[in-house]
PyMOL Python script that loads the backbone (N, CA, C, O; Angstrom):
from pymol import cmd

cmd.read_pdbstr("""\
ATOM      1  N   UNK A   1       8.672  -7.367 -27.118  1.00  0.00           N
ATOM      2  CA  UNK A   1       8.322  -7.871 -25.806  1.00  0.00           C
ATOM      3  C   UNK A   1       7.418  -6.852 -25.119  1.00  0.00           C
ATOM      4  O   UNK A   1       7.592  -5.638 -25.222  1.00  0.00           O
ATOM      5  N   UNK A   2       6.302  -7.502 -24.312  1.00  0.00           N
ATOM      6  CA  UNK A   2       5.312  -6.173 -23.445  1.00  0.00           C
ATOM      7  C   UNK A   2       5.820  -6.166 -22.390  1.00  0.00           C
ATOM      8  O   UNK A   2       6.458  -7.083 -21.872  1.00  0.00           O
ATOM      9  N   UNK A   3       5.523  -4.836 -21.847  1.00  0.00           N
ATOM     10  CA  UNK A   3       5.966  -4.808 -20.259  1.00  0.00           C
ATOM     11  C   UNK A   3       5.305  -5.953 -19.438  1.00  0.00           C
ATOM     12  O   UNK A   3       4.817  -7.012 -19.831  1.00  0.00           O
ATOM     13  N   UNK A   4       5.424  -5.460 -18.239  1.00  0.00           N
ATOM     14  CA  UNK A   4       5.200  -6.276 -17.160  1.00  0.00           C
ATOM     15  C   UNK A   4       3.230  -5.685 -16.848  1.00  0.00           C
ATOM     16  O   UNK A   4       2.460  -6.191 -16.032  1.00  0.00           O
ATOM     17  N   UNK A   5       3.000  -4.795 -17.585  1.00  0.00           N
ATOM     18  CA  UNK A   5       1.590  -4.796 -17.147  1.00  0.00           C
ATOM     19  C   UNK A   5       0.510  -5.400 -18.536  1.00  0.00           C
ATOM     20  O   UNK A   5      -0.713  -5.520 -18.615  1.00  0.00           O
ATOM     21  N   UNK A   6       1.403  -5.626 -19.310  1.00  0.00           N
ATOM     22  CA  UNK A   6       0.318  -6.574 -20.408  1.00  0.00           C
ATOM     23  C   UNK A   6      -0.411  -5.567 -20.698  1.00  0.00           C
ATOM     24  O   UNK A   6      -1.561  -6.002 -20.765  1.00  0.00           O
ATOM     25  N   UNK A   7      -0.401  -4.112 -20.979  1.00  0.00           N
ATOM     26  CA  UNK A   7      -1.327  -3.568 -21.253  1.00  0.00           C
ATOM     27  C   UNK A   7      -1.425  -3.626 -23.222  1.00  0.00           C
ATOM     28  O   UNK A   7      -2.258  -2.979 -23.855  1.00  0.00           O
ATOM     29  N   UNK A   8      -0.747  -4.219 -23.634  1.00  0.00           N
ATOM     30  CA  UNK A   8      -0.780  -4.534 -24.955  1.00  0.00           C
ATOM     31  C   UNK A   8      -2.048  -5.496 -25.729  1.00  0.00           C
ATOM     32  O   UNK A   8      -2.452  -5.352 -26.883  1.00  0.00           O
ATOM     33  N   UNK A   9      -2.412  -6.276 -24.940  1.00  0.00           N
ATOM     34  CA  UNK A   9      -3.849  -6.495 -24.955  1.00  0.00           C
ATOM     35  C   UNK A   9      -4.314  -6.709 -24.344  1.00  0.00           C
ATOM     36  O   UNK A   9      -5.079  -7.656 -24.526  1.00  0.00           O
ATOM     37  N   UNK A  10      -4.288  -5.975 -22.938  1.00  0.00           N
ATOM     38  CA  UNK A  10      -5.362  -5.873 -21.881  1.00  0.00           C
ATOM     39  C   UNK A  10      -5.446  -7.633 -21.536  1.00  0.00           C
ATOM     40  O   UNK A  10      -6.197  -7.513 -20.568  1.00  0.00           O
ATOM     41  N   UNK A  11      -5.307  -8.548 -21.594  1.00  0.00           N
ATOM     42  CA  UNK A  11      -5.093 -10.118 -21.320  1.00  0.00           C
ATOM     43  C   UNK A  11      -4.309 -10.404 -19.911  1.00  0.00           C
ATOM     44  O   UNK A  11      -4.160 -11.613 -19.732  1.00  0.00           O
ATOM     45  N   UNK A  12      -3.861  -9.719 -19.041  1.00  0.00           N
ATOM     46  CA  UNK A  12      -3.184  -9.969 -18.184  1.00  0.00           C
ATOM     47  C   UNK A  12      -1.727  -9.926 -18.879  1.00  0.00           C
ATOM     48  O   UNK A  12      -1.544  -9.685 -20.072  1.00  0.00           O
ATOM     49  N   UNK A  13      -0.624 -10.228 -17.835  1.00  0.00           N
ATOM     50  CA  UNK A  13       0.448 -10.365 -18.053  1.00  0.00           C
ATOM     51  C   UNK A  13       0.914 -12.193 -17.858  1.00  0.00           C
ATOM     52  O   UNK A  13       0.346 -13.051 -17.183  1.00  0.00           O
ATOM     53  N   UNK A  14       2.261 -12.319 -18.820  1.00  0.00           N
ATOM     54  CA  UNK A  14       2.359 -13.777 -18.675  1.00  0.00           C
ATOM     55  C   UNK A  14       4.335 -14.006 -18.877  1.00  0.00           C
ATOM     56  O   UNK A  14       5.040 -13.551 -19.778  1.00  0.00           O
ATOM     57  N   UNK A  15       4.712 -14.777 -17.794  1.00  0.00           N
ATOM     58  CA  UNK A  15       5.912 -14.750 -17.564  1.00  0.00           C
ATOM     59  C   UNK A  15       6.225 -16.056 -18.305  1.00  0.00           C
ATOM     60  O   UNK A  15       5.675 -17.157 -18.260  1.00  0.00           O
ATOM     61  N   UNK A  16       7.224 -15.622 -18.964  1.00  0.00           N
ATOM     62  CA  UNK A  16       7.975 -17.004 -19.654  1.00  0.00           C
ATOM     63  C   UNK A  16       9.223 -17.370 -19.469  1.00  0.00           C
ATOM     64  O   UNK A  16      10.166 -16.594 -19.624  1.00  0.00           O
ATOM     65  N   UNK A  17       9.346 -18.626 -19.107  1.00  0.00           N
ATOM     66  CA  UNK A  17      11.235 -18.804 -18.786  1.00  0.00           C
ATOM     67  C   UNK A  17      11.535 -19.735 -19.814  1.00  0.00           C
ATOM     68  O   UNK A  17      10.731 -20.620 -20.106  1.00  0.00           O
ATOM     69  N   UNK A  18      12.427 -19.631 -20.280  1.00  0.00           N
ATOM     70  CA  UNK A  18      12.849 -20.315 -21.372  1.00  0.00           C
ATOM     71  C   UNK A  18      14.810 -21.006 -20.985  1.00  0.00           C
ATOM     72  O   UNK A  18      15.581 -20.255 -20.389  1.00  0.00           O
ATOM     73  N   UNK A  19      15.126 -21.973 -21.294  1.00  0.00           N
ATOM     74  CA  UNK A  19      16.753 -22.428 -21.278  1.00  0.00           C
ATOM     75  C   UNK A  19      17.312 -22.630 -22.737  1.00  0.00           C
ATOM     76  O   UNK A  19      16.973 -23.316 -23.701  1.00  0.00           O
ATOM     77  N   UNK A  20      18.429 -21.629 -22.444  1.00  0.00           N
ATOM     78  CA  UNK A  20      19.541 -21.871 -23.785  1.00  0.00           C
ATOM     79  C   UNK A  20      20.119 -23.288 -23.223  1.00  0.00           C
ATOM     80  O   UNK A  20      20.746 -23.513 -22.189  1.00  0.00           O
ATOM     81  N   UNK A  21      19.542 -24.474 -24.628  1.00  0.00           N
ATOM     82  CA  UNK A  21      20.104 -25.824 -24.675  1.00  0.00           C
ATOM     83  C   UNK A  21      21.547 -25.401 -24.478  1.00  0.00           C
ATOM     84  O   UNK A  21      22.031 -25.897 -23.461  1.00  0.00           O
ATOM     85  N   UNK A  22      22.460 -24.534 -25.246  1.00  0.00           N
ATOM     86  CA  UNK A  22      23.696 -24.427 -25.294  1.00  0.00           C
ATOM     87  C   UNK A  22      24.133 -24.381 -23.913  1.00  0.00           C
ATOM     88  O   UNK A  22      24.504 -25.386 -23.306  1.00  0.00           O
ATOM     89  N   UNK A  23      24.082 -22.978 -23.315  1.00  0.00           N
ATOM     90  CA  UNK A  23      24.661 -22.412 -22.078  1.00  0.00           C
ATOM     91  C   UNK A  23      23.986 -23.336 -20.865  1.00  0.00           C
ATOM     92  O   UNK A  23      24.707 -23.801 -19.983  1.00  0.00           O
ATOM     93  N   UNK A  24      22.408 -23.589 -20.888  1.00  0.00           N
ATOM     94  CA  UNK A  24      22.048 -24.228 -19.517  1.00  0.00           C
ATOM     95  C   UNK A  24      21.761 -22.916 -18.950  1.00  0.00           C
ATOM     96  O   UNK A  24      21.779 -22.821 -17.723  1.00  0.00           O
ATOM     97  N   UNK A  25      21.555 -22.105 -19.511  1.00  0.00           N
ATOM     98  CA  UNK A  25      21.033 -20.461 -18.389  1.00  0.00           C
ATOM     99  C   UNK A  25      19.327 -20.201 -18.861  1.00  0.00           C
ATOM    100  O   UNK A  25      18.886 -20.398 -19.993  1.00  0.00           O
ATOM    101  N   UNK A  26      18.632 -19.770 -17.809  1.00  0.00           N
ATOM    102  CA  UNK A  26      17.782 -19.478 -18.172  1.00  0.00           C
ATOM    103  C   UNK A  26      17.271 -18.217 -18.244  1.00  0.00           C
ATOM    104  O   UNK A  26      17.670 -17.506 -17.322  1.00  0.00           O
ATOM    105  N   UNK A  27      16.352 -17.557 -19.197  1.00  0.00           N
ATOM    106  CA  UNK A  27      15.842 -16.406 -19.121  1.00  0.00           C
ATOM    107  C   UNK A  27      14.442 -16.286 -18.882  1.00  0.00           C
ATOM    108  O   UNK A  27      13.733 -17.260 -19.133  1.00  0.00           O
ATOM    109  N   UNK A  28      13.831 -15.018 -18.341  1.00  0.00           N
ATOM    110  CA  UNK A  28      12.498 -14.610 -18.131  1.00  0.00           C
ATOM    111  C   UNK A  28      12.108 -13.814 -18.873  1.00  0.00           C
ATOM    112  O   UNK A  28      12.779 -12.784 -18.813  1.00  0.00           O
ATOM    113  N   UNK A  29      11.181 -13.778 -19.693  1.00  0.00           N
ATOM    114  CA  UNK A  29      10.869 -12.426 -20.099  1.00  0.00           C
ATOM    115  C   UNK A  29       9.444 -12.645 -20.061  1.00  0.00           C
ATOM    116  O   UNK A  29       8.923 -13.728 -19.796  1.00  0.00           O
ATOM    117  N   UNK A  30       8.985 -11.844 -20.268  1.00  0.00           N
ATOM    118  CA  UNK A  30       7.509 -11.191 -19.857  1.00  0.00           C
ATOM    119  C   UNK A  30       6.510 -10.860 -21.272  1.00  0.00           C
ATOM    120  O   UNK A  30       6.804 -10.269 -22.311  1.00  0.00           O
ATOM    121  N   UNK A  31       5.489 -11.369 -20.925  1.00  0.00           N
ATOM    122  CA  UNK A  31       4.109 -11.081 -22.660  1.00  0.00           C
ATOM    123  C   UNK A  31       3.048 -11.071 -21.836  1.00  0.00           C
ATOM    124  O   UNK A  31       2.901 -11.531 -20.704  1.00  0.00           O
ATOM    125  N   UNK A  32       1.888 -10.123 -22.997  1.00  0.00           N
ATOM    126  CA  UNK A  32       0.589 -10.105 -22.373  1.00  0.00           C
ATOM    127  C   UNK A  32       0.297 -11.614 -23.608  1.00  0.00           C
ATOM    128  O   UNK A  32       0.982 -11.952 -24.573  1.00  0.00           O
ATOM    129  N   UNK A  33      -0.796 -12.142 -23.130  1.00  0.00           N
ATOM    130  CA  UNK A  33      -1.610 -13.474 -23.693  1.00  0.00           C
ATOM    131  C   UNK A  33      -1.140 -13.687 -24.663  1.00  0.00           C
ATOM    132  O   UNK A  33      -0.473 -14.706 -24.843  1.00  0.00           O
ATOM    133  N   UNK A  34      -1.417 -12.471 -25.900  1.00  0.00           N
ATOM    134  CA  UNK A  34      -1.546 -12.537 -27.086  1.00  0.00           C
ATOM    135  C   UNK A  34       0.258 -12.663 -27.759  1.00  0.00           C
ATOM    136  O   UNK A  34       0.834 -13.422 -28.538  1.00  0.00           O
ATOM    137  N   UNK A  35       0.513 -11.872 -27.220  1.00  0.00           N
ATOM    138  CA  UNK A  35       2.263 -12.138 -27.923  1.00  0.00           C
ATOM    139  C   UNK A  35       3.183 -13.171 -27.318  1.00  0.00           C
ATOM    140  O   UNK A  35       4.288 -13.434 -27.793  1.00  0.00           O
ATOM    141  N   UNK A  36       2.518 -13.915 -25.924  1.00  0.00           N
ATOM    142  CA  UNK A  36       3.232 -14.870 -25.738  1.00  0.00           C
ATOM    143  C   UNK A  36       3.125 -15.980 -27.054  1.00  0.00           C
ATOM    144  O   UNK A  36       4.086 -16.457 -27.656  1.00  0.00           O
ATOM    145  N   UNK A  37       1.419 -16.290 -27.361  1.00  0.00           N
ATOM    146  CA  UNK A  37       1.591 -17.428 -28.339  1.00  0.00           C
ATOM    147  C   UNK A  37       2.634 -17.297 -29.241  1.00  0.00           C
ATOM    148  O   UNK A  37       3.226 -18.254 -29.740  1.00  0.00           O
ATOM    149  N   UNK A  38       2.902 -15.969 -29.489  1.00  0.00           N
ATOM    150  CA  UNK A  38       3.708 -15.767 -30.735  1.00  0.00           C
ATOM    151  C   UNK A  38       4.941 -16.436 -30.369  1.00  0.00           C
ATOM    152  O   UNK A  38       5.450 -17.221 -31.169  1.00  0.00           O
ATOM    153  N   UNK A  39       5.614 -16.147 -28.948  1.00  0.00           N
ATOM    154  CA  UNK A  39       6.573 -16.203 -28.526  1.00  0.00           C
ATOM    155  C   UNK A  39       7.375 -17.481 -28.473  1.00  0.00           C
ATOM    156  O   UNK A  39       8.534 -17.805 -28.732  1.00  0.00           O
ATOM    157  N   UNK A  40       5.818 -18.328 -27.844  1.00  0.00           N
ATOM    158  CA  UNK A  40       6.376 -19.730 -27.695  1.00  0.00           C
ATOM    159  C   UNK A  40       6.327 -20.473 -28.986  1.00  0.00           C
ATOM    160  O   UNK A  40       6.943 -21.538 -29.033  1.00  0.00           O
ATOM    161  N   UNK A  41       5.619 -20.023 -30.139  1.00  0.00           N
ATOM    162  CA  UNK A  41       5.675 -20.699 -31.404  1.00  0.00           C
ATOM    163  C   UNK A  41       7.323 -20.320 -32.103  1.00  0.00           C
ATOM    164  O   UNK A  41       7.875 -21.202 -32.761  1.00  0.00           O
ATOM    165  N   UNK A  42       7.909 -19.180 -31.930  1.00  0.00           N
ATOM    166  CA  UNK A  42       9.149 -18.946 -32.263  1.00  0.00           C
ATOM    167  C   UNK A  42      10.093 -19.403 -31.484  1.00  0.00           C
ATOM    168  O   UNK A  42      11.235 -19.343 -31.937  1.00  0.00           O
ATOM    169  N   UNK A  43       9.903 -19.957 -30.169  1.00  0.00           N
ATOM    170  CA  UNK A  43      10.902 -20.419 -29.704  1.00  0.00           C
ATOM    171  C   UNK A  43      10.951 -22.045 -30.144  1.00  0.00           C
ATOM    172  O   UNK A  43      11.993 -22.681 -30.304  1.00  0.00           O
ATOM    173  N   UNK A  44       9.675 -22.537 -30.292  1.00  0.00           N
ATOM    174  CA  UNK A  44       9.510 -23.962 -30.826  1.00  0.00           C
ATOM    175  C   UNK A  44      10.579 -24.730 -31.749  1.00  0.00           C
ATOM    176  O   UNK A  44      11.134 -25.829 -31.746  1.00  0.00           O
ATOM    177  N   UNK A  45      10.572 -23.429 -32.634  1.00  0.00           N
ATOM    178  CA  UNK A  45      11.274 -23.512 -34.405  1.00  0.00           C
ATOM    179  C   UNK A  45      12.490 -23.222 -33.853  1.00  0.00           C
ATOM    180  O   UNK A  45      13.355 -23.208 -34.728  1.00  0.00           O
ATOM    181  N   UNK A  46      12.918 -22.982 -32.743  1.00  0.00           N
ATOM    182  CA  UNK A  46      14.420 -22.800 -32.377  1.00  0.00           C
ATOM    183  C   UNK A  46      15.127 -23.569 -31.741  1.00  0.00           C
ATOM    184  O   UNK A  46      14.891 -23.598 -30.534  1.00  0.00           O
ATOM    185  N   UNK A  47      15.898 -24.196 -32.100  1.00  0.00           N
ATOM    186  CA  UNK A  47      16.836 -25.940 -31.436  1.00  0.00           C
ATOM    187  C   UNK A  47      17.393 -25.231 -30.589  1.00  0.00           C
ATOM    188  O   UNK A  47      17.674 -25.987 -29.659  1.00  0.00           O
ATOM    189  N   UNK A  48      17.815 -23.925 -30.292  1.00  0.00           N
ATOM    190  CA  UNK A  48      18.779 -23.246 -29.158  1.00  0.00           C
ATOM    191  C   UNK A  48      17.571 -23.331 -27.666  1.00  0.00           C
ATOM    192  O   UNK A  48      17.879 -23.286 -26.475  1.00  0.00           O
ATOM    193  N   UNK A  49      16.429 -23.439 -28.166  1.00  0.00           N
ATOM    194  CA  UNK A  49      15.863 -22.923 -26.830  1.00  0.00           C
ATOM    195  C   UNK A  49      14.925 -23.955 -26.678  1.00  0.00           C
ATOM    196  O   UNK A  49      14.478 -24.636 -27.602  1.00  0.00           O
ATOM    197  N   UNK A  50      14.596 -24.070 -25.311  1.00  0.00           N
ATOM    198  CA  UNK A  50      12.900 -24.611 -24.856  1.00  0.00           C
ATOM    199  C   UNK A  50      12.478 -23.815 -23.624  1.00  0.00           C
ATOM    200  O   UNK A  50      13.036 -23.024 -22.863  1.00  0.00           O
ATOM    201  N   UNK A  51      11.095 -24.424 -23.762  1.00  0.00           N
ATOM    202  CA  UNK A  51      10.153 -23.237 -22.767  1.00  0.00           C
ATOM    203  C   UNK A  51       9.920 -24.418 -21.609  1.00  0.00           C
ATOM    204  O   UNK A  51       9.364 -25.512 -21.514  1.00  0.00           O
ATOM    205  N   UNK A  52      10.776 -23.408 -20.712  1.00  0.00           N
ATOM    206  CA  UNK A  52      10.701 -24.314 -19.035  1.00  0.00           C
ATOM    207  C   UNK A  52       9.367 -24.060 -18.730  1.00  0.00           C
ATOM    208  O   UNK A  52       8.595 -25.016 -18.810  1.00  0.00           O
ATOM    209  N   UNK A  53       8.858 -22.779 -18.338  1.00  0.00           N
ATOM    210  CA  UNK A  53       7.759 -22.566 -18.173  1.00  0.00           C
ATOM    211  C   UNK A  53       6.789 -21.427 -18.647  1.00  0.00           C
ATOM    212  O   UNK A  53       7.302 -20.423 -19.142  1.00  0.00           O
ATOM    213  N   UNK A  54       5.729 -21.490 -18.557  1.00  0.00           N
ATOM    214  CA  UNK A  54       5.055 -20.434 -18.896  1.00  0.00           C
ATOM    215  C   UNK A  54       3.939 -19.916 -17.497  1.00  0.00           C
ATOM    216  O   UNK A  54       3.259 -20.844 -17.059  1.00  0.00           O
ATOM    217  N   UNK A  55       3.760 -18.704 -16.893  1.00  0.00           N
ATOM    218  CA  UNK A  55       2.659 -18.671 -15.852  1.00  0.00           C
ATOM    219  C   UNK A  55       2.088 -17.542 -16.464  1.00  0.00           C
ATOM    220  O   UNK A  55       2.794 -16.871 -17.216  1.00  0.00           O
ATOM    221  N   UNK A  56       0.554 -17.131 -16.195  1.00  0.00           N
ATOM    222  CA  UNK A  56       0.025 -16.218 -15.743  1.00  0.00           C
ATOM    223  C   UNK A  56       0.277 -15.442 -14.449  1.00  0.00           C
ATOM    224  O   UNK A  56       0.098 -16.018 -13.376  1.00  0.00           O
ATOM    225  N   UNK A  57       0.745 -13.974 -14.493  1.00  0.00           N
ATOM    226  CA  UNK A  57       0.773 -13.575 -13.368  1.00  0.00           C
ATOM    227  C   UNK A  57      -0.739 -12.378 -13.390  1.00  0.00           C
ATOM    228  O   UNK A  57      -1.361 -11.703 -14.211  1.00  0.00           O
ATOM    229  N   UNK A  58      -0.765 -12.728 -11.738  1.00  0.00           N
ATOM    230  CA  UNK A  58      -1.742 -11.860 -11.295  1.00  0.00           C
ATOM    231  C   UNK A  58      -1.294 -10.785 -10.122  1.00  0.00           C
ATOM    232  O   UNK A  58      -0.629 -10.944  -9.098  1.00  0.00           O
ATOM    233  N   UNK A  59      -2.041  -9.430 -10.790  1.00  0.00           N
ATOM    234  CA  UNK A  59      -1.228  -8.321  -9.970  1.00  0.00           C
ATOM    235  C   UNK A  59      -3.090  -7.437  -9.361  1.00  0.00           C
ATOM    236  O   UNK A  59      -3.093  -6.441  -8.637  1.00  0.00           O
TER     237      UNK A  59
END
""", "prot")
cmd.dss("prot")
cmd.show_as("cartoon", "prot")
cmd.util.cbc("prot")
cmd.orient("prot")
């Protein structure tokens, strides 16, 4: 996971919330551009999870 300044590829930073189908809780975690795709393609392949949202943040 990148920090909160995305300096991992300079792309900005990008907040992702995702819900465990199971629990109904959601989590945030944080990617610059490039490792979100990764992120949301692995959560895809995962029946435990879906992606509530995805934003660009600007700082």
């Amino acid at each position: 996971m990148c920090d909160r300044t995305g300096e991992c590829a300079n792309d900005g930073t990008c907040q992702l919330v995702l819900k465990n189908e199971h629990t109904g809780l959601e989590m945030t975690e944080y990617y610059c551009k490039a490792h979100l795709v990764l992120r949301v393609w692995e959560v895809e392949a995962d029946a435990d999870l879906d992606v509530v949202d995805a934003t660009k943040l600007w700082y």
